[in-house]
C-alpha positions as CSV (number, residue, x, y, z in Angstrom):
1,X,14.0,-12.1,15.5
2,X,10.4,-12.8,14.9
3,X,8.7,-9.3,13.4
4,X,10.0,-7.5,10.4
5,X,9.0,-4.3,8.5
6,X,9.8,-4.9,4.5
7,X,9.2,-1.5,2.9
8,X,9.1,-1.8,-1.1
9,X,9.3,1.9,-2.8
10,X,12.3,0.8,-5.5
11,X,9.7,-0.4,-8.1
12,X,8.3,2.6,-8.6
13,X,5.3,0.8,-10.9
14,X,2.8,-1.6,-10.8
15,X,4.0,-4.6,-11.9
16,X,7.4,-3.7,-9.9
17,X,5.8,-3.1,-6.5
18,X,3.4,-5.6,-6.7
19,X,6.5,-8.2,-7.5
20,X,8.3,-6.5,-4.4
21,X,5.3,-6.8,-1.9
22,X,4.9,-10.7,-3.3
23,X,8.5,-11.7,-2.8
24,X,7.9,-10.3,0.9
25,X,5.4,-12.2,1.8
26,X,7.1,-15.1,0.3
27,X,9.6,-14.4,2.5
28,X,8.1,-14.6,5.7
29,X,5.8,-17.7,4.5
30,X,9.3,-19.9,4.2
31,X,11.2,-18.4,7.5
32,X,8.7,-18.6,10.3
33,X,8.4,-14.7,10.6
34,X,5.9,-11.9,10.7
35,X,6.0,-10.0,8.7
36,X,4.7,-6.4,8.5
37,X,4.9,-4.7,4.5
38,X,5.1,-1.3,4.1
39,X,4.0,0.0,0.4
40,X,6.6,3.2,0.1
41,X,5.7,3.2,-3.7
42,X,6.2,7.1,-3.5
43,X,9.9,6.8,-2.4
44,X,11.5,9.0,-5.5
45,X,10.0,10.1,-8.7
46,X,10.5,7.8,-11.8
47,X,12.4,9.2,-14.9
48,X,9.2,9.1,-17.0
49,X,7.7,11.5,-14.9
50,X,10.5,14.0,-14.6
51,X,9.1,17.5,-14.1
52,X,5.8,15.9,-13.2
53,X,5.8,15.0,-9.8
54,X,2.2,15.6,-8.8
55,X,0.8,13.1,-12.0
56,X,3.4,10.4,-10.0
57,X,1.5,10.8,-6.8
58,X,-1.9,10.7,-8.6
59,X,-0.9,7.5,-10.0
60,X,0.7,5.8,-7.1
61,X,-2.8,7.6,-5.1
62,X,-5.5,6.4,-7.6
63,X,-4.0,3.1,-9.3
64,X,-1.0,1.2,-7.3
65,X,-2.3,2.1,-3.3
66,X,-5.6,1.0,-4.5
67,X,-4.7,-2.0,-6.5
68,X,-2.2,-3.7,-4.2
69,X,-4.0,-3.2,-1.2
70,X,-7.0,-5.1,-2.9
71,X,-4.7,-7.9,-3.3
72,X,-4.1,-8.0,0.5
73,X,0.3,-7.1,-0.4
74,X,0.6,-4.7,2.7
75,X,-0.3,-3.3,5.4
76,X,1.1,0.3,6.1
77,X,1.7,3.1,3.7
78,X,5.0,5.6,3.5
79,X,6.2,8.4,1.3
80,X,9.1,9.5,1.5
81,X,8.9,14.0,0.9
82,X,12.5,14.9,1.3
83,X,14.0,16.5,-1.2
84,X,12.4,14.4,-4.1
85,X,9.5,17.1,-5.3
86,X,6.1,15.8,-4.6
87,X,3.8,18.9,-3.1
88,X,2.8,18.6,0.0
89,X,-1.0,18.9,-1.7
90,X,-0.3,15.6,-3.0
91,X,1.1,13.9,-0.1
92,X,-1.4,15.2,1.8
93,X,-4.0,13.9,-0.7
94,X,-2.0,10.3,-0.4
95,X,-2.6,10.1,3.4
96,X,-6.1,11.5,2.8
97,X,-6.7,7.8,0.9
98,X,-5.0,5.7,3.0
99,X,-7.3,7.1,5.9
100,X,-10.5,6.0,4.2
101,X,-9.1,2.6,3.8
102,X,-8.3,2.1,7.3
103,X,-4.5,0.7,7.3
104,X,-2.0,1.9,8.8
């Protein structure tokens, strides 16, 4: 094996992903591998924002995408739209952002 894909999207915070996406590349940097990260931070909607699905994907659009791609932690974005409750507005609006900032 010499590629993998390491999706994070358990975290479902800052502070959470961010340590997900670091222990990745940690990872690859002490096995010799390539290593592709996927931030999946919309993978399920957090208890605190039950009933408020669309403020999730705001934040994950205008705070954790942003931050954590500054700080170089992946390369490819996911969400992950079935049956967890964010509108297809938002997803779309998710995609919209990771368009303008050209990865994958």
């Amino acid at each position: 094996m010499t590629t993998l894909e390491i999706k994070s999207g358990y975290g479902l915070d800052l502070p959470n992903e961010r340590k997900m996406l670091r222990v990745a590349r940690q990872l690859a940097d002490h096995n010799g591998v390539e290593l592709s990260a996927t931030l999946l931070s919309a993978h399920a909607t957090p208890p605190e924002y039950q009933g408020d699905a669309d403020g999730y994907i705001t934040l994950v659009c205008e705070t954790i995408l942003p931050t954590l791609w500054q700080e170089g932690l992946f390369e490819s974005v996911d969400v992950f739209c079935e049956n967890v409750g964010f509108s297809r507005s938002k997803l779309s609006a998710s995609f919209r952002r990771r368009r303008r900032w050209a990865f994958r």
